[in-house]
C-alpha positions in Angstrom: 45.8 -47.0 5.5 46.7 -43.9 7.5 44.8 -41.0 8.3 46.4 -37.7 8.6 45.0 -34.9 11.1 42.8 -32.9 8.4 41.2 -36.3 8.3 40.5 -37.3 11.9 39.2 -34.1 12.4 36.4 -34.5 10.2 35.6 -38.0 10.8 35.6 -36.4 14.4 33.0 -33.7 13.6 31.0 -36.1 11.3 30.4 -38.3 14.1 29.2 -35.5 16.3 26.9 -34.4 13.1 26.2 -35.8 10.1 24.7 -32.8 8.5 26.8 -30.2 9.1 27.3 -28.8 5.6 30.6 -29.1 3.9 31.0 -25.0 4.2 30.6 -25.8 8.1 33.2 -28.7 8.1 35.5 -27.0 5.5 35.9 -24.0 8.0 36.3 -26.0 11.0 39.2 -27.9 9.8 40.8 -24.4 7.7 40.6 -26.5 4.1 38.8 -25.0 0.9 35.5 -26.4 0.5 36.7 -28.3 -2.5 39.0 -30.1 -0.8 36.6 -31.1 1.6 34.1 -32.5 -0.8 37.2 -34.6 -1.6 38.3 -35.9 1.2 34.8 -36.8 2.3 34.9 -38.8 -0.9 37.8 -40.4 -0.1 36.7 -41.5 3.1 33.9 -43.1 1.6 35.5 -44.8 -1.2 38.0 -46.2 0.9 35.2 -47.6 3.7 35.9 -45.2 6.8 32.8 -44.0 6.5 30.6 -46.7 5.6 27.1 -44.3 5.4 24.8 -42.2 6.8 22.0 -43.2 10.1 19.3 -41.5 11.7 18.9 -42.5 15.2 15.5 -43.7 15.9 13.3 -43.7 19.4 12.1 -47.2 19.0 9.9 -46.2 21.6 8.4 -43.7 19.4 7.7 -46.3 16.8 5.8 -49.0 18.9 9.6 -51.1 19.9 10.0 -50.3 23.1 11.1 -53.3 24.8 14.9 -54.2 24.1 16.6 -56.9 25.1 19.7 -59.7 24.3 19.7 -63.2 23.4 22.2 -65.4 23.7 22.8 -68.3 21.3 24.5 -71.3 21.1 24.2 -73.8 18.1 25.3 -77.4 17.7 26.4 -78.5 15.2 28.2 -75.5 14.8 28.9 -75.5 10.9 29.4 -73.2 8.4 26.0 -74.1 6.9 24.2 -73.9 10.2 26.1 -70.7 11.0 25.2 -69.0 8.0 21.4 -70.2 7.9 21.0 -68.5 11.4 22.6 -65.3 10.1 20.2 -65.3 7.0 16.7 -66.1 9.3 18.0 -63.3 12.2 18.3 -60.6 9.7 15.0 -61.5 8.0 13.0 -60.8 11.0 12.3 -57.0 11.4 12.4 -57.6 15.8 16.1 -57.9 14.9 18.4 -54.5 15.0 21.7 -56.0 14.9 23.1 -59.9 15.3 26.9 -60.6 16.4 28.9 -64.3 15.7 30.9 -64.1 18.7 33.4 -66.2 20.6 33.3 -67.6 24.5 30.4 -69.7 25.2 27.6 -68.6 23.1 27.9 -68.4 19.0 26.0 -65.1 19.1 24.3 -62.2 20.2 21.1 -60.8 18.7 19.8 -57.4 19.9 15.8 -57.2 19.3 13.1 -54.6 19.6 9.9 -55.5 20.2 6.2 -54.2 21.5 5.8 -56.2 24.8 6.9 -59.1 26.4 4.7 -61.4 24.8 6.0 -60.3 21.5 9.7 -61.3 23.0 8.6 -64.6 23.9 6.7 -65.6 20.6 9.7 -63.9 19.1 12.0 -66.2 21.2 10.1 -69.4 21.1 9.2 -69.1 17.5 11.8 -67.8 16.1 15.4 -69.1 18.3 14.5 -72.5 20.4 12.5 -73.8 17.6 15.4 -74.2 15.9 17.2 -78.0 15.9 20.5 -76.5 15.7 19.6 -74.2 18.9 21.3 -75.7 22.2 21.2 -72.7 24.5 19.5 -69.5 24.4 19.2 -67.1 27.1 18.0 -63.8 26.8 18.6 -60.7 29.1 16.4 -57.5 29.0 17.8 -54.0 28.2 17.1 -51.4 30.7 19.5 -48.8 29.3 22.2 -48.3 27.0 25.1 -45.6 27.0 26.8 -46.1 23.2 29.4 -44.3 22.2 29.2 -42.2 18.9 32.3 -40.4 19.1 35.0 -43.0 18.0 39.0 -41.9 18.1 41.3 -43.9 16.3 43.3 -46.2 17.4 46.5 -43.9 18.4 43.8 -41.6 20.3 42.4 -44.4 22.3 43.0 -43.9 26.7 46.0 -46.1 27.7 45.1 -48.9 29.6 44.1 -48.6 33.1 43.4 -45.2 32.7 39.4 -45.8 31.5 37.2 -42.6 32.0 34.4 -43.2 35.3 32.2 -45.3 34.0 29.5 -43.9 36.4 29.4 -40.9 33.8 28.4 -40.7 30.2 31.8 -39.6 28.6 31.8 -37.1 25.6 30.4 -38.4 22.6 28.2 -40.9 24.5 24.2 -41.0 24.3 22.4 -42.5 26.8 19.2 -44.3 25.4 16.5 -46.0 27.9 14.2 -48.5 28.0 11.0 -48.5 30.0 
């Protein structure tokens, strides 16, 4: 599928802001309102955008410790795989679960309210498992994400990577305590 300008620069000025109005994002890019409302319909029906998020302080709603666990299982079988997905995902601690290569079979990202919380959390939850090997889990101090993403003929060359000492446009930078 290929995107032509009129597109990237809305996906672009969605990503800085959801709710801009479709008069606002109609102007910016110079096409009738209309055609706006269109296009934005495309872009859903096709999957380029797949929806709409508030950002949440998890702070602000009693989660603010964050941190990473790393999981290995053995055996590593679909059915094992797949069971570990579906018990992650029911757990509200859990914001976002990877299946990843390299060492470990995933990466889970939790929230919790203290550090006794992240130990029941993973004692209960991860090493209780038979199919868990390995799990190591690494606290989140801080976290720069980038919002604004170009696509794929807009991306830096390599080895030309913006300082990462400084938050890039398009970045937020979120904190833990």
């Amino acid at each position: 599928m290929r995107l032509d300008a009129t597109d990237l620069a809305l996906l672009q000025l969605l990503q800085r802001d959801a709710r801009k109005t479709n008069k606002d994002l109609a102007d910016a890019v110079g096409i009738a309102q209309s055609t706006c409302l269109e296009r934005i319909r495309a872009l859903r029906s096709l999957g380029v955008i797949k929806g709409w998020h508030a950002e949440v302080d998890l702070a602000a709603i009693g989660r603010p410790l964050r941190a990473m666990i790393s999981v290995r299982l053995r055996p590593k079988t679909t059915a094992s795989v797949r069971a570990f997905q579906q018990e992650m995902l029911a757990v509200p601690e859990v914001l976002a679960l990877w299946t990843v290569t390299g060492a470990d079979d995933f990466l889970v990202e939790v929230a919790t309210h203290d550090v006794a919380r992240l130990r029941e959390f993973v004692l209960d939850r991860v090493t209780s498992r038979s199919d868990v090997v390995d799990a190591r889990t690494s606290l989140v101090y801080d976290e720069v994400r980038v919002w604004e993403i170009p696509p794929a003929e807009q991306v830096t060359p390599s080895g030309s990577a913006p300082d990462a000492r400084q938050a890039p446009p398009g970045t937020r930078r979120r904190s833990s305590p």
